[in-house]
N, C-alpha and C positions, 0 to 999 in steps of 0.2 A: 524721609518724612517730608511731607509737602510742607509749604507756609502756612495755607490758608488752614488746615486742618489739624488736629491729632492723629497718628496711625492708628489709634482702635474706632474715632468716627470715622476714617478713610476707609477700614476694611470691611466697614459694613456694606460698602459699597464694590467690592474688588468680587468678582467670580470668581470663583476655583474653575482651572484648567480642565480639558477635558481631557479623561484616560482613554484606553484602547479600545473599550467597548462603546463606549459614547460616540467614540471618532466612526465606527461601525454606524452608530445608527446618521450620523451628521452628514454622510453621505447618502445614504438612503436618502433623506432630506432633500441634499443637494437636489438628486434625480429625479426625485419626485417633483420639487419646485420646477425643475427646468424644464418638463412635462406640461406641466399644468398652464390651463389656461383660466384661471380662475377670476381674476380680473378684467380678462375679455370680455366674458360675458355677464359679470355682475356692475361693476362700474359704467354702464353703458346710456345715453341720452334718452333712448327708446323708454316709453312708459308701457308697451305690452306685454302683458303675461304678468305672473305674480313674482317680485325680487323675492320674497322667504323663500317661494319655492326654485328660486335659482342659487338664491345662497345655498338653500340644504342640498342643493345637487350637485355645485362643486365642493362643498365639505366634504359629502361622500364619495365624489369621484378622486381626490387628495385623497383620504385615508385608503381606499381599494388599491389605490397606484402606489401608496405606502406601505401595504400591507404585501403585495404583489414582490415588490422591490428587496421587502424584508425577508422575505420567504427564497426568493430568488440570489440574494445574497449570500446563503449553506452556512449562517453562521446559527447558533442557538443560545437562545437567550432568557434566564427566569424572566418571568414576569411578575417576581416579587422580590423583593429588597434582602439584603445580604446582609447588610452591616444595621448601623443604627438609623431608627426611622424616627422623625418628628411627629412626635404625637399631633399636633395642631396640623390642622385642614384650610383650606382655601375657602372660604363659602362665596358664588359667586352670585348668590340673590335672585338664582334662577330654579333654586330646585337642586341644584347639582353642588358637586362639593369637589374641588382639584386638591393634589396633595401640595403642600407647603413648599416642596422642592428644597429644603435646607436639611434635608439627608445629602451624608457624602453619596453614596451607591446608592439615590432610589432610580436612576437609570437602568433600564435591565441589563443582568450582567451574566456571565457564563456559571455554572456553580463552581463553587471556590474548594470544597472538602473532598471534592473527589475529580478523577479527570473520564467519569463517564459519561458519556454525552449521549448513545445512543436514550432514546426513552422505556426500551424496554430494557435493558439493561438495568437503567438507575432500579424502574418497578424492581426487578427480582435484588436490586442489593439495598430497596427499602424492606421490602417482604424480610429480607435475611436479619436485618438490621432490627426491624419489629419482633421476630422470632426470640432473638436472641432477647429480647428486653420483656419478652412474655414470659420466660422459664426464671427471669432474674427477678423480677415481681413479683411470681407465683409463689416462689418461697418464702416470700416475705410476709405477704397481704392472702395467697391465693385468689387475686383477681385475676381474670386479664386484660391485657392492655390492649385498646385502641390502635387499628393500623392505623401511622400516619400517609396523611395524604400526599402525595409529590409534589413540586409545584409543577404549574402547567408551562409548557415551553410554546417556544414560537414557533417550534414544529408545525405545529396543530392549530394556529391565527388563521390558516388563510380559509377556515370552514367555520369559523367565528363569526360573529353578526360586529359591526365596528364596536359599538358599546360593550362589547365584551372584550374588548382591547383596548378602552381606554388609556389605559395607562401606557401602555406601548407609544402610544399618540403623542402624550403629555408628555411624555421624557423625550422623544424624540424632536418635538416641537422647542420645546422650552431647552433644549441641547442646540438647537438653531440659533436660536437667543442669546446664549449664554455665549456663544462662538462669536456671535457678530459684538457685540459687547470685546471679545477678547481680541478680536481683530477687525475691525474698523471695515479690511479693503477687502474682506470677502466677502461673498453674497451680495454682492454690489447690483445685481440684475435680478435676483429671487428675495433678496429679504423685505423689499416691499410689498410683495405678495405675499410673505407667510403673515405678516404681519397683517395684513387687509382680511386675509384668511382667519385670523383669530380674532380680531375685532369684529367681525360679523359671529363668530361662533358665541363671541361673550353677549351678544343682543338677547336678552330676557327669551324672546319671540321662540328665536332664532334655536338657542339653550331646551327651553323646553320641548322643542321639536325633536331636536335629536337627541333628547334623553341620556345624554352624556356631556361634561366638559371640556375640552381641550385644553385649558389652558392649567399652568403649576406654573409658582415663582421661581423667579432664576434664583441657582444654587449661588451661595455667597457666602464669602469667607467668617465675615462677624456672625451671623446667624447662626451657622452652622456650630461656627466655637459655641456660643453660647447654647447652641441644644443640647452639647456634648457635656457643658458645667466646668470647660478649659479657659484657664487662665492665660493663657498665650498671650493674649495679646496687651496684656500690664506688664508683660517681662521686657525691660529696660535693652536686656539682650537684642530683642526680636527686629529694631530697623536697622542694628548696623552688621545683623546676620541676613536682612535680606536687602540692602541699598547695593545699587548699581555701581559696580568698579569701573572709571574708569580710565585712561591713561593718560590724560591733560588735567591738571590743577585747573581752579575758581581763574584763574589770569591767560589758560590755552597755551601753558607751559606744561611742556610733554615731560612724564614721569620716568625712570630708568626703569626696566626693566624687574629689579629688584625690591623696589618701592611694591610693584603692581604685583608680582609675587607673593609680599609679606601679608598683603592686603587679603589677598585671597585665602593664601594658608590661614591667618586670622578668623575671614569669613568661614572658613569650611569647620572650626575646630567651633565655634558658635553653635552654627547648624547642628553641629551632633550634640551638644549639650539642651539644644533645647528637644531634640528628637529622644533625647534618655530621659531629661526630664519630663516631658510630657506626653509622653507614650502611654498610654491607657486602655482598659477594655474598651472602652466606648471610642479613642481616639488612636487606632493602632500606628505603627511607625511610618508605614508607606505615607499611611493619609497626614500625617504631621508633614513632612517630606512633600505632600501635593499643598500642602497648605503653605507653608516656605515658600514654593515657586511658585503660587498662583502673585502672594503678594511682588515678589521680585519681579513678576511680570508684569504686574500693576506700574514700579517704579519705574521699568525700561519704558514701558508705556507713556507715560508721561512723561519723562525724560525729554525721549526722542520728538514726541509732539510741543514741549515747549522753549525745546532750544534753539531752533529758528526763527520764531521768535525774540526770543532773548536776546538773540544776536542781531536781527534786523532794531532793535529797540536800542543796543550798544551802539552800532551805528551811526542809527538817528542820533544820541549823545555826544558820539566822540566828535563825528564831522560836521555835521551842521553846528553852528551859532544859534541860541533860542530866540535871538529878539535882532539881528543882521545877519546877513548872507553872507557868504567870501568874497562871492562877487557874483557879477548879474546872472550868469549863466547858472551858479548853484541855488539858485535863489526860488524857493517854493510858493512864491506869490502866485495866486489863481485868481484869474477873471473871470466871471461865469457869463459864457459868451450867451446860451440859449438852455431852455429846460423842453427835458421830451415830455411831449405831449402823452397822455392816454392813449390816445388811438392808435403811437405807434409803436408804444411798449409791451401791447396785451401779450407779446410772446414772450417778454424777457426781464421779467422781475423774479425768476427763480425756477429752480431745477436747473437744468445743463443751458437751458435756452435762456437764460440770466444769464448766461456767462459770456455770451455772446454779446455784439455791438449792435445788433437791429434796435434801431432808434433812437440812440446815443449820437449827441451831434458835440459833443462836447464838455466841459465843467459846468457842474451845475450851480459849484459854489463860488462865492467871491470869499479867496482871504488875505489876510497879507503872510509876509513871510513868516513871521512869530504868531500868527492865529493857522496857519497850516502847520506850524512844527507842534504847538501844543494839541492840535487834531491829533494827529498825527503818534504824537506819547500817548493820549491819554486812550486810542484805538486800541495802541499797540498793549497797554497796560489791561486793559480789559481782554482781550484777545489770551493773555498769560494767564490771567486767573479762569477764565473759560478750559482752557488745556488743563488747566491742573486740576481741576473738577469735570475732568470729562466723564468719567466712572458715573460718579453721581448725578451729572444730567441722563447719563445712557439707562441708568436704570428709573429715575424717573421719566422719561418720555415713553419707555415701557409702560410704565403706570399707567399715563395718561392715553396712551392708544389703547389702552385694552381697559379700561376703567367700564364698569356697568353706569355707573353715574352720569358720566356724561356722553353726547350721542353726535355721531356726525351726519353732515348734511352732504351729500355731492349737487357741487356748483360749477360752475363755471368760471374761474377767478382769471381770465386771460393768458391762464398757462395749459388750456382744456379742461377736462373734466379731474375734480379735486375733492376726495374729503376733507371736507372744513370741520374740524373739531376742536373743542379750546383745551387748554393746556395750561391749568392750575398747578400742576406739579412744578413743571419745567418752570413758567412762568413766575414763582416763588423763586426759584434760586435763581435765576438769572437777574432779578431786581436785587437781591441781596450781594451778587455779585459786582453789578452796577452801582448800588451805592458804595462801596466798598471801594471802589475806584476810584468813584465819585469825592469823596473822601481824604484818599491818600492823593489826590491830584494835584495839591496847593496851589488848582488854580482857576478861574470861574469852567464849567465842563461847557465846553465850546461843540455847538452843532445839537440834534434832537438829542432824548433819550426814551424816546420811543422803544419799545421790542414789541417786534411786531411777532403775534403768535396768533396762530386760528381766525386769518384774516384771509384776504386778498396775496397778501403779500406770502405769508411762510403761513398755509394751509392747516397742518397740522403736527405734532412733533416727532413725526418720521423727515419731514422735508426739513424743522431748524437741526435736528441731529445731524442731518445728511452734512448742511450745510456747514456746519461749523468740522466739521473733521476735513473739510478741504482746505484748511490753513496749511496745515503741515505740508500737504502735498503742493501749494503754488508756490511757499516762503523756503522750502526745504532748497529747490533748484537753482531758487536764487541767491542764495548764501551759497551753497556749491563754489557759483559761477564768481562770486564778490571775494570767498576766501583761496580760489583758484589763483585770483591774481596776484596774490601774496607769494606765491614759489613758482613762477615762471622760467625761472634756472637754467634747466634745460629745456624748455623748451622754446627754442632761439627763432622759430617760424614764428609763434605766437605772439609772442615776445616783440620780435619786430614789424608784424602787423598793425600789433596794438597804439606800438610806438608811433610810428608813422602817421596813422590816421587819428590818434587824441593823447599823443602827447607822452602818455608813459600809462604802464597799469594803474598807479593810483588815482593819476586824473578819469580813466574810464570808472573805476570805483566809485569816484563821486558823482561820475555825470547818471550812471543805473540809478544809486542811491536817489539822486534827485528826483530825475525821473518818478521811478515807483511813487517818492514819497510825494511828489506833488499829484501825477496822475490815477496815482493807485487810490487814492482818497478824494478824489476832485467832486463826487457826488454823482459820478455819471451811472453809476450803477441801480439805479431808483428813483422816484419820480418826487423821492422826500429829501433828496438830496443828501443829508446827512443823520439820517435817524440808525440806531442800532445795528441792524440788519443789513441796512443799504452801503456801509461803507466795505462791509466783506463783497459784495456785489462786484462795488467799484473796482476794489483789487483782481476779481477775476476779467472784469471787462479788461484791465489793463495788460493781466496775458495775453489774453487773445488778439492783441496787437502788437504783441511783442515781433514779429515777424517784418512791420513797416518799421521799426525801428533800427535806426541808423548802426546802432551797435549789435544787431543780429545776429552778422556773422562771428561777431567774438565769440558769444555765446553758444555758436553753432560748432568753432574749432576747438572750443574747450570742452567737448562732450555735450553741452545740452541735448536730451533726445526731448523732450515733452517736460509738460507740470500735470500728467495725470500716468497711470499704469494702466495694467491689466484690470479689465472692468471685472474679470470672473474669481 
């Protein structure tokens, strides 16, 4: 269970994982994104020709190359719901009405009662199945009964008009969603385009043209219970049947063997007690079982995003002194030698090209050593409770791109061309989160508190999302490389490299720690010096110089590959 929260407000936030048909349509997705050029020629400077009529013709050109994809995939699929549906509807103020998404199965799925998949097949074993229910009736009442109708397969979509595959659209769409939500590092090159893609479908304009919706809410764990009328989530059982084992104690004293065994036998005798107790018509035992691991996914999820963190923040407590240095060389005093101008940072206050150094000629802040170490805490303290509520920003900034209420504008904000759109949702919890810091800080909150959202600087809440999930991935390699130095053992090359040119591993320890924490924070990342936004900036400009630094090749022998992955 997180700090900030209780685990039944936390899981109103958590998606349920995707199953095997959904994974089906998530590729389709994938291909279709990778395809499309839908952002080419809608976001473009040009004023000629009419945008509705360029939105409506890459909306339809996605769903044709969706529907193509799906057909071409041989797999088959109802396009009606199996299990339990939520009665309540999405109304999107356009005319049109999306389904609520907080059904387990209203993704389309194979049918579950029989293993007939040909279509004319099912036809003759409904015809048989009707027969049989006509002679059983007729003795009863002497009426007869109504043939039921099949449901329609995906067989037969690609002779469909789109609107008559709605739904196909909306689970597949909103299965894109719900995926990036679950994994951060995919769709890392297409989900800004599905996303741009449904924020123009949700335009009033735009909606009524194509007489159908795309958009449903992401499927999510609280919702869902609650449609079901399941009590799951008040059972006292339920976090320490789904918290993360794992095999270092609260101090990174490693557990025997045994311990981590009991732990689990424990956890797993849980899990089935709550799967027998809550097993229901409406909540059968698989879906109890997909409910379990969607929240345990939630926890590894955080977990793993806030204990580099945590650990760069131990750090900064154990080694540094709050109000003196050790000595000159650890010493996090900044002189802000010059500030970048406008003119030569129009490429790099955000996106990938922020992260870069064009323009940056140095600190933009002046501190001393005890006004950089309490920057420095109180970043690093906000940064922890941003990870721990990343769930609930990710589906808020959902909100706010696809909201009808509010409308964006493409601008030009010095990063190119940019929807600028404001961000009420997002921008609510991130002040609630800031003051909250603010708060626990006991100490005046040194530098801006600016959060910069639907501006210049972070666009709209596709770009603050993006940016805040890149913590993990620049602070994760650095811990790596700081707790590498700790078991050097065998390794008598490295060992005596390290030694030689600074002295022993622990002095290298201090001298990164210093580094980062004086230059990773110095302001050069933003033209506000020290406001919200800008000090995550900071930290990535100071990767991107990790290469002129003196201590590279340590870093280089101890494995460092990069501070990013696979973009796909």
């Amino acid at each position: 269970m997180t700090k900030e929260t209780s685990l039944a407000v936390f899981c109103q936030y958590i998606p349920i994982r995707l199953n095997d048909e959904e994974r089906v349509l998530l590729k389709v997705l994938e291909q279709c994104l990778h395809v499309s050029e839908y952002t080419d020629h809608v976001d473009i400077a040009g004023r000629r020709g009419n945008k509705v009529r360029r939105i409506l013709d890459g909306i339809l050109e996605a769903t044709h190359i969706a529907t193509g994809l799906t057909v071409a995939s041989g797999k088959e699929f109802s396009l009606t719901t199996t299990c339990h549906h939520s009665s309540s509807s999405n109304n999107n103020g356009n005319g049109t009405t999306g389904t609520t998404g907080n059904a387990m199965h209203t993704t389309t799925t194979t049918t579950e009662k029989s293993q007939i998949t040909n279509p004319e097949d099912m036809m003759k074993e409904l015809q048989n199945n009707n027969g049989k229910k006509k002679k059983k009736n007729g003795k009863k009442n002497g009426k007869k009964s109504r043939n039921v109708t099949p449901p329609p397969l995906i067989g037969n979509i690609a002779s469909k008009l789109p609107k008559d595959n709605a739904l196909l659209f909306q689970n597949m769409f909103e299965v894109g969603r719900r995926n990036k939500v679950l994994n951060p590092s995919s769709m890392r090159t297409t989900y800004g385009k599905l996303m741009y893609l449904l924020q123009d479908a949700q335009s009033p304009t735009v909606a009524k043209s194509l007489g159908f919706s795309l958009h449903k809410d992401i499927l999510l764990v609280g919702p869902y219970l609650q449609d079901c009328n399941s009590l799951l989530l008040n059972d006292e059982r339920l976090s320490e049947a789904t918290r993360v084992i794992l095999d270092r104690d609260d101090h990174g004293i490693k557990l025997d063997r045994t311990t981590i065994d009991d732990m689990v036998a424990r956890q797993r005798v849980l899990r089935q007690e709550l799967v027998d107790d809550y097993s229901t018509q409406k909540l059968s035992a698989p879906q109890v079982i997909r409910i379990l691991e969607s929240i345990r996914d939630a926890f590894t999820y955080v977990d793993q995003n806030v204990r580099p963190v945590e650990r760069m923040l131990r750090h900064l407590e154990e080694i540094f002194d709050p109000s003196v240095p050790e000595d000159r060389e650890l010493s996090l005093q900044l002189t802000g030698a010059s500030r970048m101008s406008t003119t030569t940072t129009t490429g790099a206050r955000y996106g990938f090209s922020a992260f870069s150094t064009s323009g940056s000629t140095g600190p933009t802040l002046s501190h001393s050593h005890a006004t950089q170490y309490t920057f420095c805490w109180q970043s690093l303290q906000l940064w922890c409770k941003v990870q721990r509520n990343m769930h609930k920003l990710w589906v808020c900034a959902d909100d706010d791109l696809l909201s009808i209420s509010t409308c964006y504008h493409l601008n030009n904000t010095g990063q190119g061309l940019n929807r600028v759109q404001s961000c009420p949702k997002v921008a609510k919890v991130m002040r609630q989160l800031l003051s909250k810091t603010q708060s626990e800080a006991g100490a005046a909150w040194v530098g801006l508190s600016v959060i910069h959202l639907g501006d210049r600087d972070v666009p709209n809440a596709l770009m603050f999302i993006d940016k805040y999930t890149q913590i993990p991935r620049f602070l994760n390699p650095i811990v790596a490389f700081l707790d590498g130095l700790d078991h050097l053992e065998d390794d008598f090359v490295l060992r005596d490299y390290i030694t030689k040119n600074f002295g022993s591993p622990t002095r290298l320890q201090k001298l990164v720690l210093c580094d980062y924490f004086k230059h990773g924070f110095d302001g050069s990342g933003d033209d506000g010096g020290s406001c919200i936004d800008g000090r995550l900036t900071s930290s990535w400009n100071w990767t991107s110089l990790l290469a002129k630094k003196k201590y590279y090749h340590a870093f280089m022998l101890s494995g460092f590959q990069g501070f990013d992955g696979d973009f796909k």
